[in-house]
Steps between C-alpha positions, in 0.01 A plus 500: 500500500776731557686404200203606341430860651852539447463453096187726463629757693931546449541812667459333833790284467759741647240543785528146602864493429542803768259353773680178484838578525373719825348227648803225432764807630260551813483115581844504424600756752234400770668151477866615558385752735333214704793265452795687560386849714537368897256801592214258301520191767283236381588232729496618825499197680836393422657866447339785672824743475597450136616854457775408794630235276686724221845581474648820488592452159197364324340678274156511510329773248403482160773698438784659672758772452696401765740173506416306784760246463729733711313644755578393816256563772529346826194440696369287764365157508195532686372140445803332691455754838107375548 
């Protein structure tokens, strides 16, 4: 049926072409957010403080001006004091 709405009416084909490429870079980014962000904690359960679990020199945005690799940022480890 689409195939057919599409070939009586051509001019709606960029339309379609627009709206889903949104929608796959959306569910793109709302999966990496989900799998790689610690502020988006999905299993709480077994890791409540996943945000305490990355390294100083992890790089965690989309993109970055800054090199991570040598920053060096000591901190402390408040999961082996409780």
């Amino acid at each position: 049926m689409l195939v057919r709405y599409l070939k009586r009416y051509p001019e709606l084909i960029p339309l379609f072409v627009c709206i889903g490429a949104a929608v796959g870079g959306a569910t793109w980014f709302i999966g990496r957010s989900l799998l790689t962000h610690p502020e988006a904690a999905i299993d709480k359960k077994n890791n409540p403080y996943p945000w305490q679990r990355v390294a100083p020199n992890e790089q965690r945005k989309l993109f970055s001006t800054k090199d991570y690799s040598n920053l060096k940022h000591e901190r402390p480890d408040y999961e082996k004091e409780s």
